[in-house]
N, C-alpha and C positions, 0 to 999 in steps of 0.2 A: 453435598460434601459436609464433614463438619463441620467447619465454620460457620455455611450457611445454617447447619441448627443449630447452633450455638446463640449465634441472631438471631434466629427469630426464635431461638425459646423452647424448641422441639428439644423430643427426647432421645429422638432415634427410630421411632416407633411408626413415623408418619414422614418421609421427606419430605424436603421440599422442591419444588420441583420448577425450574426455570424457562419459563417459555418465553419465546423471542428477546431480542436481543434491542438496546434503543441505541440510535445510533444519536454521535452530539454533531453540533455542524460548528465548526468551526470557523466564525466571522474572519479571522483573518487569513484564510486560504489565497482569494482571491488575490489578496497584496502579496502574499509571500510568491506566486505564482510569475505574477507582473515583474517581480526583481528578480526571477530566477528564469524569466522567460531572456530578460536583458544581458544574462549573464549568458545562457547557452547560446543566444544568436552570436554574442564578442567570440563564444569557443574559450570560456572560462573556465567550464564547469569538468568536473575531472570526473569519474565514473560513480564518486560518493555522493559529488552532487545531483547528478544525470538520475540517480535512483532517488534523492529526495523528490526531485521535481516529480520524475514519476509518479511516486507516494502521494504525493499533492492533487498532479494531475488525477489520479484515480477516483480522492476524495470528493472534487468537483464535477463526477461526471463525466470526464473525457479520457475515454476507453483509449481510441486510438492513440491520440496525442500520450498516455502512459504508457502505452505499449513499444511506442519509438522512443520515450527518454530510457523505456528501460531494455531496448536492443540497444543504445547505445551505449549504454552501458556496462552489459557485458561484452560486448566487444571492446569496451576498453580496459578489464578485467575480467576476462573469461572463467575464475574461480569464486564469481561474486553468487555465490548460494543467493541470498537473500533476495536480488535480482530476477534468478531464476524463477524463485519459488513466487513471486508475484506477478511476472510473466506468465506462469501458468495456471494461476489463480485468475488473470485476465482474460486469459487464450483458452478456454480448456479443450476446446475443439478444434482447435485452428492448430494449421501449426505456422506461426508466425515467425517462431525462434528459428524456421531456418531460412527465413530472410533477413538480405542483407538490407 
């Protein structure tokens, strides 16, 4: 892109070219996970939260366990794109989403 030569000084003539991607691990997952596991078992968590845990869950590792906060949560809001779209960035061969 631009920018990128812009950084590093290029002129156009030569891109640069981005290989792989780093990923950061974020130390407080596992706490934020523990406080939103305590909220879904009360049946707190409304379909916003149901997709954070999700998000969480996925960060950590656990496929399935994302995969259920986030069919939960389009069943509790059926028009939640963003839900979906990480459902099947989870699932891409399965078809999970049409279990209940």
């Amino acid at each position: 892109s631009e920018e990128a030569l812009e950084e590093s000084g290029g002129s156009g003539s030569t891109p640069t070219v981005v290989v792989g991607k780093t990923r950061a691990c974020n130390q407080q997952l596992p706490q934020l996970q523990a406080e939103l596991q305590v909220e879904a078992d009360a049946g707190r968590l409304d379909a916003f939260g149901l997709y954070v845990r999700g998000l969480v869950l996925r960060e950590l590792q656990q496929t399935e366990l994302a995969t259920q906060a986030l069919l939960q949560a389009v069943c509790l809001y059926p028009c939640f794109w963003s839900a979906w779209t990480e459902l099947a960035a989870l699932n891409p061969a399965e078809e999970a989403v049409s279990r209940d």
